[in-house]
N, C-alpha and C positions, 0 to 999 in steps of 0.2 A: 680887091685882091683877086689875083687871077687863080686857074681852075691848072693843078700842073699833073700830066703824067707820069705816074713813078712807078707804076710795074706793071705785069699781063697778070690778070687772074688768075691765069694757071701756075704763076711766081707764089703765089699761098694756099699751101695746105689746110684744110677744115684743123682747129685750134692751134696754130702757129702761128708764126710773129715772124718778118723779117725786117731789116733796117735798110735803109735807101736816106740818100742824100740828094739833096737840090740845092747847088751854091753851097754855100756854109751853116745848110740844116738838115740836120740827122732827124729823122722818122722814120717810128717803127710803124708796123702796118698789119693787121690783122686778121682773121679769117673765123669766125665763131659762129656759131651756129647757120653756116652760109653768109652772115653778116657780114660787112668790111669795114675796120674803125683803121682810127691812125692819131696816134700821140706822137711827143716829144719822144727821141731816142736815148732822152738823156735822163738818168735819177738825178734827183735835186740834193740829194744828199755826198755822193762820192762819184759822182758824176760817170759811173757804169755805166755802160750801153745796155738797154732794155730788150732789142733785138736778141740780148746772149741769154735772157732769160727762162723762165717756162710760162707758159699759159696754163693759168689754173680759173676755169669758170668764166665770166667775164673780166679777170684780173691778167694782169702779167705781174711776175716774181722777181725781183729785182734779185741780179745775181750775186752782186759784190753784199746785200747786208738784210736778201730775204724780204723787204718791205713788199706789201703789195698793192697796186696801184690799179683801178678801176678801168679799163678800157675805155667805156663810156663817156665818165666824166673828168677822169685825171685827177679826184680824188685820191690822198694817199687812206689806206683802209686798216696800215698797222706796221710796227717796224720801229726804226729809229727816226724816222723823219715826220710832219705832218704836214708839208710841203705838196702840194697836188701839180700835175703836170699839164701841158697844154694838152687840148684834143684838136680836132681839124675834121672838118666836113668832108664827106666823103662820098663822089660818085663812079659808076659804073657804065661804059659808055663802050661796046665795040669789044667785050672783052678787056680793057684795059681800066686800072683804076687811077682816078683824076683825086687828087687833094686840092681842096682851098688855101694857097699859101697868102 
């Protein structure tokens, strides 16, 4: 699995979330506690975009039905769904952050 650029660091704010595509995958991409994670952009339940959500903790809020989904592990934590999301390894190289797709 190759190593793909998908934003500058300075593209995420300390606890925000944006969405980025590569080919035909949405990923949202994260900024927490200086950290950088990156899941699936997609809820598994009503298939919301997760990027439109709010970051609460290490969680992001699913917008369309509230669930909230673990950064870390893509665990769902509560909500209508118990369906957990992908995660994706994540480096930092030059200022810009690299995803494992």
């Amino acid at each position: 699995m190759p190593w793909v650029a998908l934003a500058s660091l300075t593209d995420l704010a300390e606890r925000n979330v944006i969405g980025v595509a590569h080919e035909k995958l949405r990923i949202a991409l994260y900024r927490v506690e200086g950290c950088i994670f990156a899941t699936s952009d997609t809820c598994p339940h009503q298939h919301a975009r997760l990027s439109e959500g709010e970051v609460i903790g290490g969680f992001v809020e699913c917008p369309a039905h509230y669930a909230l989904f673990d950064i870390r592990t893509g665990r769902c934590e509560g909500g209508v769904t118990d369906r957990s999301i992908s995660t994706y390894s994540v480096k930092l190289e030059e200022g810009r952050v690299f995803v494992m797709i």
